[in-house]
OpenMM code with the backbone's topology and positions (N, CA, C; nanometers):
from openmm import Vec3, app, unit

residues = "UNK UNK UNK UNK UNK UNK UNK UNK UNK UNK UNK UNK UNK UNK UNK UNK UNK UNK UNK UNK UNK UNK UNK UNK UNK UNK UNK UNK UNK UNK UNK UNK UNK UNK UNK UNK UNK UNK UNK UNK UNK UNK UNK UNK UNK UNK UNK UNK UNK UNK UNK UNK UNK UNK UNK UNK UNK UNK UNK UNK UNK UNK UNK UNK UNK UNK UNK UNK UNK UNK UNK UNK UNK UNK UNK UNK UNK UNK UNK UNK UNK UNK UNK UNK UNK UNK UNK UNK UNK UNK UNK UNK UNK UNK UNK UNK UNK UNK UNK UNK UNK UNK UNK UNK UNK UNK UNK UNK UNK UNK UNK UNK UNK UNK UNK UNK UNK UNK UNK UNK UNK UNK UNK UNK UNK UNK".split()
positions = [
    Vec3(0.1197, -1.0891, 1.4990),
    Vec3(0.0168, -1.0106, 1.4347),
    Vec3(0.0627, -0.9724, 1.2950),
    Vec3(-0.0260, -0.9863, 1.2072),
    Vec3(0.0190, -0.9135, 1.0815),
    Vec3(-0.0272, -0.8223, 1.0487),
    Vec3(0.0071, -0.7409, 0.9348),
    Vec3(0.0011, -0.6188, 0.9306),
    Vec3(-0.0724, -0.6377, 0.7554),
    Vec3(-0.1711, -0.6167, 0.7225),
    Vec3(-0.1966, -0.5992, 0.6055),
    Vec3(-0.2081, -0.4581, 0.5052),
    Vec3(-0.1100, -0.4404, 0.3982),
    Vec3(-0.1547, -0.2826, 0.3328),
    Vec3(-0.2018, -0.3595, 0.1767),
    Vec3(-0.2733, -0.2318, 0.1215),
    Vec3(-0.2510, -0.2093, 0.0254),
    Vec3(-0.2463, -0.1323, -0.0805),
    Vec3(-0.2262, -0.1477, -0.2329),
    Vec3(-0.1183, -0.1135, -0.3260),
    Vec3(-0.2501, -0.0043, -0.3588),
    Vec3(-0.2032, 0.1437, -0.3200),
    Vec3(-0.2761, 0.2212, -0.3933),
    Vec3(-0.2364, 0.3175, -0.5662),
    Vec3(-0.1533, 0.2634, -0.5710),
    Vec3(-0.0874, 0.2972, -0.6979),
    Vec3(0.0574, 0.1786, -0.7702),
    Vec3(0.0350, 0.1361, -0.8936),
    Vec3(0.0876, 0.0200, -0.9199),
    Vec3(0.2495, 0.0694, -0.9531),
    Vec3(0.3570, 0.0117, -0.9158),
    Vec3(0.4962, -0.0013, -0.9040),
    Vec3(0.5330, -0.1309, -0.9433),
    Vec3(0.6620, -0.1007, -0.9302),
    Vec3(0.7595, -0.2295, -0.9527),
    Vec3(0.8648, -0.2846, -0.8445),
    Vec3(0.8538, -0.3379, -0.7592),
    Vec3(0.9468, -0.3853, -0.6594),
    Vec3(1.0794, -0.5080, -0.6957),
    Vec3(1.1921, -0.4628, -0.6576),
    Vec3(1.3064, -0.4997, -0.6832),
    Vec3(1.2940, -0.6527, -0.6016),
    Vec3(1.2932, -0.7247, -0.5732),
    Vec3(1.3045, -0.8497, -0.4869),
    Vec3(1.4411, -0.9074, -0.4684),
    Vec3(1.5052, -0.8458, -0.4023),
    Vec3(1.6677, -0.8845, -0.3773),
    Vec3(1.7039, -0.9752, -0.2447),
    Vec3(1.8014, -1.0384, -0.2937),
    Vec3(1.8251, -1.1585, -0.2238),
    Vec3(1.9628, -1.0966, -0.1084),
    Vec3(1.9809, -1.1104, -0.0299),
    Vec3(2.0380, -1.0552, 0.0826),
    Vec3(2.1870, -1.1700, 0.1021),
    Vec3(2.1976, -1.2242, -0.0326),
    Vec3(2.3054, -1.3136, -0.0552),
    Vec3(2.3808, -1.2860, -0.1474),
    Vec3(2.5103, -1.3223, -0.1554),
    Vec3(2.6505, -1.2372, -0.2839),
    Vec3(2.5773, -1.2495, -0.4033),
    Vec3(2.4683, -1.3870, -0.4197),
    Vec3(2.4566, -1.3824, -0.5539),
    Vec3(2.3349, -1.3281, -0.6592),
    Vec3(2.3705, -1.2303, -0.7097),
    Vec3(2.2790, -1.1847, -0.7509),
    Vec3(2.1391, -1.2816, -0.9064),
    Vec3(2.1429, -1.3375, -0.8964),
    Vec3(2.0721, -1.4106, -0.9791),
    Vec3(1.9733, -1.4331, -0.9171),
    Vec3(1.9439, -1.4461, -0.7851),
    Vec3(1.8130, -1.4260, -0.6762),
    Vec3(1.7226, -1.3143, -0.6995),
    Vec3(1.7527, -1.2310, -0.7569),
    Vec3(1.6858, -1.0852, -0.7521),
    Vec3(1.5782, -1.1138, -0.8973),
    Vec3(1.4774, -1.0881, -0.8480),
    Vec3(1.4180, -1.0291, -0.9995),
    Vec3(1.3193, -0.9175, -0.9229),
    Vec3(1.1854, -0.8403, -1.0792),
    Vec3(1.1130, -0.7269, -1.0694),
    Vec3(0.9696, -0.8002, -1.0320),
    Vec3(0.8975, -0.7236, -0.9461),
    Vec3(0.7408, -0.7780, -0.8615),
    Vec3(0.6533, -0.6758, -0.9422),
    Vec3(0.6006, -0.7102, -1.0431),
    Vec3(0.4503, -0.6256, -1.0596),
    Vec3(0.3395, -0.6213, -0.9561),
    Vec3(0.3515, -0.4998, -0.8931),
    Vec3(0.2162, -0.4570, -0.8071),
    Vec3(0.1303, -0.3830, -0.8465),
    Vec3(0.0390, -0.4592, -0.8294),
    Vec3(-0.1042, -0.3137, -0.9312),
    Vec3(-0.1877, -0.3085, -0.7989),
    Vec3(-0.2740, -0.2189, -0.8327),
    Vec3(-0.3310, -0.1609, -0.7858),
    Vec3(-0.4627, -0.2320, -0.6933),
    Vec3(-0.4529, -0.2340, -0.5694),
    Vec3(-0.5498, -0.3396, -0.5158),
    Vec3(-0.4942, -0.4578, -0.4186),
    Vec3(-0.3647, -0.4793, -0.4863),
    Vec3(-0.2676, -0.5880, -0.4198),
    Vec3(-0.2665, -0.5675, -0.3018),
    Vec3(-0.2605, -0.6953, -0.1972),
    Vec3(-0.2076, -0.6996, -0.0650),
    Vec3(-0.1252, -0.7188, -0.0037),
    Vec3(-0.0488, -0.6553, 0.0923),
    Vec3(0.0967, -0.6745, 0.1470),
    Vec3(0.0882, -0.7514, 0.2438),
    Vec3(0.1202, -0.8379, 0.2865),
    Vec3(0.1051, -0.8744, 0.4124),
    Vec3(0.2754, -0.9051, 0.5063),
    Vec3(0.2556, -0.7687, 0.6083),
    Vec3(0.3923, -0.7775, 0.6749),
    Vec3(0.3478, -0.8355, 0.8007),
    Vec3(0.4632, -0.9277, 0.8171),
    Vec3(0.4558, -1.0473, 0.9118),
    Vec3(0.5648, -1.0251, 1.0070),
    Vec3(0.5619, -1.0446, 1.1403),
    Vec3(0.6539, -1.0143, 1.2861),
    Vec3(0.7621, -1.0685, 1.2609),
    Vec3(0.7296, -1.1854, 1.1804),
    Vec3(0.9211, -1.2348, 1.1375),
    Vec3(1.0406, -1.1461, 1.0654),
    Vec3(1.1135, -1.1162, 1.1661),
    Vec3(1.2541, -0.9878, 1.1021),
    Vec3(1.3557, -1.0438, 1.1297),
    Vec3(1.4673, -1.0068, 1.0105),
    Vec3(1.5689, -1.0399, 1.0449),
    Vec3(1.6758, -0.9163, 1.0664),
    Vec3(1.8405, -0.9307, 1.1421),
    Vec3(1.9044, -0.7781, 1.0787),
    Vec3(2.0566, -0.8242, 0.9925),
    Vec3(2.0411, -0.7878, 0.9087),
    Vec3(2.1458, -0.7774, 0.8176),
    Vec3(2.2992, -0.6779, 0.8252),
    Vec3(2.3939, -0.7153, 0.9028),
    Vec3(2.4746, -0.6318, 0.9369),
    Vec3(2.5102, -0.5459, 0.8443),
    Vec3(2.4971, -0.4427, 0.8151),
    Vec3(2.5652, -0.2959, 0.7405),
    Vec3(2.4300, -0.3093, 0.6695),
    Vec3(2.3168, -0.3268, 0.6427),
    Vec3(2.2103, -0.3350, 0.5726),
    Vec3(2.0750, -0.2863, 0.6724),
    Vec3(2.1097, -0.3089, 0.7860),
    Vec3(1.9434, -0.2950, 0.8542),
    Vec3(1.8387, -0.4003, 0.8832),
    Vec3(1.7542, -0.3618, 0.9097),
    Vec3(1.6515, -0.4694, 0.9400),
    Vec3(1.5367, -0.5234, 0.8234),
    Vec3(1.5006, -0.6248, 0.8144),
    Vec3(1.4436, -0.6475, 0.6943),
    Vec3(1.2877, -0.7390, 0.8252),
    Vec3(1.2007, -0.7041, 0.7290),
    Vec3(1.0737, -0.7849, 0.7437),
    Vec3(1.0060, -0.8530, 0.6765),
    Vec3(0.9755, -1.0269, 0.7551),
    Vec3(0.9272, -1.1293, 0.5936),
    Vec3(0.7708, -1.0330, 0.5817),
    Vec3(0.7692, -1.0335, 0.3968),
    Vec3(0.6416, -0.9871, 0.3701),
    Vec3(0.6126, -1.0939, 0.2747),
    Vec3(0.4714, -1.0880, 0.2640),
    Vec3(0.3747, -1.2012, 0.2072),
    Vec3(0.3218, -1.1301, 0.0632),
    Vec3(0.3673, -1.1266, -0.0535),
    Vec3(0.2685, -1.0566, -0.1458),
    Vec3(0.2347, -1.1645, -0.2700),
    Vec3(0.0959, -1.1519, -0.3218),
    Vec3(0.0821, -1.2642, -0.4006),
    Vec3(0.1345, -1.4066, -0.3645),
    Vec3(0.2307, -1.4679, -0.4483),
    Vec3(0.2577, -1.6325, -0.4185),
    Vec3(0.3716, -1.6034, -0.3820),
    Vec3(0.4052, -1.4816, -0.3092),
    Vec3(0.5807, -1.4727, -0.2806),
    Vec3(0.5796, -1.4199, -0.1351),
    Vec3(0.6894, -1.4758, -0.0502),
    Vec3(0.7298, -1.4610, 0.0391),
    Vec3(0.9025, -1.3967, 0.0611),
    Vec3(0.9094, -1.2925, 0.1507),
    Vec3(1.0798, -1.2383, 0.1104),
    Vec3(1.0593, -1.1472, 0.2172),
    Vec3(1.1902, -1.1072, 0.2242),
    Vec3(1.2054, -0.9470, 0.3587),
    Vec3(1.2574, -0.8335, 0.2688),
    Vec3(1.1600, -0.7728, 0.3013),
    Vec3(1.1739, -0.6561, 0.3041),
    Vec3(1.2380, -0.5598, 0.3864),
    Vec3(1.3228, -0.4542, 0.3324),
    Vec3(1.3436, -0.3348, 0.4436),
    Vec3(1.2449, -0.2532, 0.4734),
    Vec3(1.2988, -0.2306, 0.6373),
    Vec3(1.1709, -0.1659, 0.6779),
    Vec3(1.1496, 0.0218, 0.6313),
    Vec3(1.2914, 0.0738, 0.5516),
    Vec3(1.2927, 0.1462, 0.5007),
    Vec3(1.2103, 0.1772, 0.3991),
    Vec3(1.1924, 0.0799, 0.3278),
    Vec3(1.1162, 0.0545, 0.2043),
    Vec3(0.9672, 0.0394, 0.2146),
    Vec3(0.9526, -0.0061, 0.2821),
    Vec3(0.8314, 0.0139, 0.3511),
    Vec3(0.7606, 0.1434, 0.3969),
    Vec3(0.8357, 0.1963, 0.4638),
    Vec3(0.7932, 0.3312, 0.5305),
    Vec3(0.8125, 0.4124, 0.4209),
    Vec3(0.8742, 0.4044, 0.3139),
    Vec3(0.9037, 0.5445, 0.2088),
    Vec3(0.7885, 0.4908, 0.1341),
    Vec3(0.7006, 0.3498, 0.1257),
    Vec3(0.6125, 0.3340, -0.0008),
    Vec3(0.5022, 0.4105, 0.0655),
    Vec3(0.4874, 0.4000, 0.2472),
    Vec3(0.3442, 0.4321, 0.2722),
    Vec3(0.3623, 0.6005, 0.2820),
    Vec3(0.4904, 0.6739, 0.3036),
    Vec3(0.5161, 0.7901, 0.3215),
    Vec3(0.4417, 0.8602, 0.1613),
    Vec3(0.5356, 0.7748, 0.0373),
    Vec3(0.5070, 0.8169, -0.0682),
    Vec3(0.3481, 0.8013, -0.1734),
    Vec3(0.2606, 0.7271, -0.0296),
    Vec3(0.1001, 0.6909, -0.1286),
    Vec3(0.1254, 0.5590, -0.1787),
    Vec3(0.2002, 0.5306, -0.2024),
    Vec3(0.1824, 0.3958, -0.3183),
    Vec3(0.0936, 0.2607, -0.2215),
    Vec3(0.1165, 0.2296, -0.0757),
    Vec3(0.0368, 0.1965, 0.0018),
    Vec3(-0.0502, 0.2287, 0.0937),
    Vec3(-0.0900, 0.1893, 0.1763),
    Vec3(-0.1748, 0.2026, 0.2932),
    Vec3(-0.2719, 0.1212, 0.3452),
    Vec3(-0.2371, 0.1253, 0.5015),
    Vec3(-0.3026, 0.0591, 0.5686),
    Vec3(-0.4566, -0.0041, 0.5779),
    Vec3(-0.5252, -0.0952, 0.5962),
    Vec3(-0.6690, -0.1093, 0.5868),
    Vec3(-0.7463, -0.0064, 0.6478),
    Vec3(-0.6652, 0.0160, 0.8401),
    Vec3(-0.7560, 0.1531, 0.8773),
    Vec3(-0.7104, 0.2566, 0.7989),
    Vec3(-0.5875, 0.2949, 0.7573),
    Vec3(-0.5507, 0.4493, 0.7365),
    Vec3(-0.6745, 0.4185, 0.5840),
    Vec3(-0.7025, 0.3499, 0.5108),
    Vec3(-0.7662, 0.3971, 0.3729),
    Vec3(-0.9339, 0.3682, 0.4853),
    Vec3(-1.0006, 0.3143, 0.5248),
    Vec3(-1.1123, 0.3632, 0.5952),
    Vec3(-1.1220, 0.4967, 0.6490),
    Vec3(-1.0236, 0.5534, 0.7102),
    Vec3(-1.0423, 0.6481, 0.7891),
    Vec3(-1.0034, 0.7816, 0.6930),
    Vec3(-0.9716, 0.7640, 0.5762),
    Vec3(-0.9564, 0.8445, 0.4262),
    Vec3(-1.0593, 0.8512, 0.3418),
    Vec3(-1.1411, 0.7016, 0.3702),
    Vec3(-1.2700, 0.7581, 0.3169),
    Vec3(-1.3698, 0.8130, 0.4084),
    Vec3(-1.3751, 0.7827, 0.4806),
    Vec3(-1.4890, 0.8553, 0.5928),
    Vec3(-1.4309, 1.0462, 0.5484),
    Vec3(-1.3277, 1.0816, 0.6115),
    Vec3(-1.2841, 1.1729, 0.5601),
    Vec3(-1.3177, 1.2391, 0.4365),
    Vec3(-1.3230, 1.1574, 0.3535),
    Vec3(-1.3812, 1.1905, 0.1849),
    Vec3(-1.4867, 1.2666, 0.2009),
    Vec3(-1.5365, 1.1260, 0.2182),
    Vec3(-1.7047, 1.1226, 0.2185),
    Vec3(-1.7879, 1.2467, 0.3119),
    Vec3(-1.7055, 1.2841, 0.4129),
    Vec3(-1.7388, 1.4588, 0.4972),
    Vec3(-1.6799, 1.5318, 0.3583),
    Vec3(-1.5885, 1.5701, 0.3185),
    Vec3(-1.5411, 1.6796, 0.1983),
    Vec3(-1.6579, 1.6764, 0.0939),
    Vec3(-1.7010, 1.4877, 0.0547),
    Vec3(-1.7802, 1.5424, -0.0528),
    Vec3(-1.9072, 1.6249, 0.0151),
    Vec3(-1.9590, 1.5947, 0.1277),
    Vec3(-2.1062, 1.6370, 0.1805),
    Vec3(-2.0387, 1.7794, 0.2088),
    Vec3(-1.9424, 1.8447, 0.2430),
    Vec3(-1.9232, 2.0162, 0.3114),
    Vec3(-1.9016, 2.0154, 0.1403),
    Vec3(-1.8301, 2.0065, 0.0311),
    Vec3(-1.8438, 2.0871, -0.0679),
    Vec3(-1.9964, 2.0790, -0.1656),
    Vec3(-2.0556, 2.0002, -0.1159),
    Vec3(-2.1906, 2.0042, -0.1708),
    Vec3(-2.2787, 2.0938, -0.1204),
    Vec3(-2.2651, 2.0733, 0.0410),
    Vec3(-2.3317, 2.2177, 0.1582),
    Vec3(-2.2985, 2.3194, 0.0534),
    Vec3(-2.1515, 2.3481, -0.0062),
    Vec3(-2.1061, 2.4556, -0.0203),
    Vec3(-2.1242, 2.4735, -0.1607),
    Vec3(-2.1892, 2.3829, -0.2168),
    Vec3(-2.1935, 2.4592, -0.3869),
    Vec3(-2.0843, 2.4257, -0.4471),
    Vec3(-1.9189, 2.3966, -0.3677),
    Vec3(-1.8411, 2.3960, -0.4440),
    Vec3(-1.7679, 2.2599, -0.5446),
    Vec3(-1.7987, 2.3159, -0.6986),
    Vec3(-1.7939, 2.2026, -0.7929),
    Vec3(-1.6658, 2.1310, -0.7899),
    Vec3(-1.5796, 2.2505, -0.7914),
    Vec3(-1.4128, 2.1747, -0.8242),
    Vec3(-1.3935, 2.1011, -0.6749),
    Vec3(-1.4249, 2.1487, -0.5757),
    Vec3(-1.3694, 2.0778, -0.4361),
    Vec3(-1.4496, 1.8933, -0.4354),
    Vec3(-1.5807, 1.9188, -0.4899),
    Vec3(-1.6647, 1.7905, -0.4992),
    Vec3(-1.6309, 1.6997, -0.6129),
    Vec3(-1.5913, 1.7363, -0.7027),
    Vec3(-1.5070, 1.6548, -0.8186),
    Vec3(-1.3649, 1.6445, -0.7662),
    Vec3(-1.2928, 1.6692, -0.7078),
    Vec3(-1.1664, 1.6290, -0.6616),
    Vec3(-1.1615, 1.5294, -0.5325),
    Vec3(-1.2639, 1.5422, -0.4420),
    Vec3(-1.2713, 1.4849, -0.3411),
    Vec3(-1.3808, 1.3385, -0.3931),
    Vec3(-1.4761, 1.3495, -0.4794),
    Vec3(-1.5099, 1.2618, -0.5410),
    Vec3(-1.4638, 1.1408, -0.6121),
    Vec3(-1.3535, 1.2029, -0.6760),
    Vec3(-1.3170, 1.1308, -0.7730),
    Vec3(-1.2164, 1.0226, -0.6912),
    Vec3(-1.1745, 1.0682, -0.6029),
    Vec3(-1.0568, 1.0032, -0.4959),
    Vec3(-1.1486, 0.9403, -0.4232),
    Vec3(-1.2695, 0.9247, -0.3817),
    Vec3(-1.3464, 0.8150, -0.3112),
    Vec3(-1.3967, 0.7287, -0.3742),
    Vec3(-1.4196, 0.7382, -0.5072),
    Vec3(-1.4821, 0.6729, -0.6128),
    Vec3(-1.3426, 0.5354, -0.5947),
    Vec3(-1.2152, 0.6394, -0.6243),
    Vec3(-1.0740, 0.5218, -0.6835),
    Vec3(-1.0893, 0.3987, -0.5066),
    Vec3(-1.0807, 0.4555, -0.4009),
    Vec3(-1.0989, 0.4307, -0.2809),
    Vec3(-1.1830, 0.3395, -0.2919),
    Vec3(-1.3004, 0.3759, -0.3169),
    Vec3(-1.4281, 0.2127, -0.2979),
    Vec3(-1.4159, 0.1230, -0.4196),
    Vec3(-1.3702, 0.1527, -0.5098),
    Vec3(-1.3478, 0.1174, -0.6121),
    Vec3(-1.2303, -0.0408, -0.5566),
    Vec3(-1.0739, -0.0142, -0.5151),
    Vec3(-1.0279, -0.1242, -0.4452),
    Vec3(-1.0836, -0.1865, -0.3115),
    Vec3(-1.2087, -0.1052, -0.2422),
    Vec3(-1.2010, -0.1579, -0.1551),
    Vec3(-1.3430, -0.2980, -0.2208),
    Vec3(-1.3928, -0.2216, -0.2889),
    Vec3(-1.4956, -0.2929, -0.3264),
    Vec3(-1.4577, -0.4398, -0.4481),
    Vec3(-1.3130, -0.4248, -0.4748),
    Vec3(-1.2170, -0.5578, -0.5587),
    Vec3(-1.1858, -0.6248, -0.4559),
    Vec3(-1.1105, -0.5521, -0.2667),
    Vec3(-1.1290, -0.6593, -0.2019),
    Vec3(-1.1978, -0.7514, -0.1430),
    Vec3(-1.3814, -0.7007, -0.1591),
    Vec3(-1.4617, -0.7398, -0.1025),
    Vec3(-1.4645, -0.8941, -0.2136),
    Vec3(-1.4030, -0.9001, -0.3298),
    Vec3(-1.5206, -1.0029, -0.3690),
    Vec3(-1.3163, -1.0968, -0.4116),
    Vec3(-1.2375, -1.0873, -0.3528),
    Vec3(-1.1032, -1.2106, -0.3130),
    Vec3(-1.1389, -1.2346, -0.2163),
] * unit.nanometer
topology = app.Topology()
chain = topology.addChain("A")
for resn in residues:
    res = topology.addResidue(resn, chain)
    for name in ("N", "CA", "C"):
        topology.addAtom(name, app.Element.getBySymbol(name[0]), res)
């Protein structure tokens, strides 16, 4: 099964090679919209941990699963359900701060569903 996220805020990912030589490594531009695709294939790297092959753009590599969990901990990703189930969520905040008159709660909760359909509506048309 794979696991698809994506890039809700654009970074730079290190792409390191899990071999002495460092000339394998270069920097991954991820913007905003991008898809991750983590795949069941893992390997473990003694004194390093476990790594998982991920699929992004025309590149294939493992990732730690550390790295992973600190991008979705830290926002920069998320899941296809977890961002559905963030906008549904929204989309109740914008309708109770509208019930409620309240401007700043409906412009803050707005503006974050807008960015939300906004990628989901870039993945509709890849």
């Amino acid at each position: 099964m794979k696991n698809d996220f994506i890039v809700l805020a654009p970074f730079q990912y290190m792409i390191e090679c899990t071999c002495p030589r460092p000339e394998h490594s270069f920097i991954l531009d991820l913007h905003k919209g991008d898809i991750i695709t983590v795949t069941e294939e893992r390997k473990y790297v003694d004194s390093l941990g476990w790594l998982l092959l991920v699929m992004i753009k025309d590149y294939s590599f493992f990732m730690f699963v550390d790295e992973i969990e600190e991008f979705i901990s830290s926002k920069k990703i998320t899941s296809l359900l977890d961002m559905e189930l963030r906008m549904n969520y929204l989309e109740y905040k914008v309708n109770e701060s509208l019930d409620g008159l309240n401007k700043e709660q409906f412009d803050l909760f707005a503006s974050e569903l807008n960015d939300l359909k906004s990628i989901q509506k870039d993945l509709a048309v890849i």
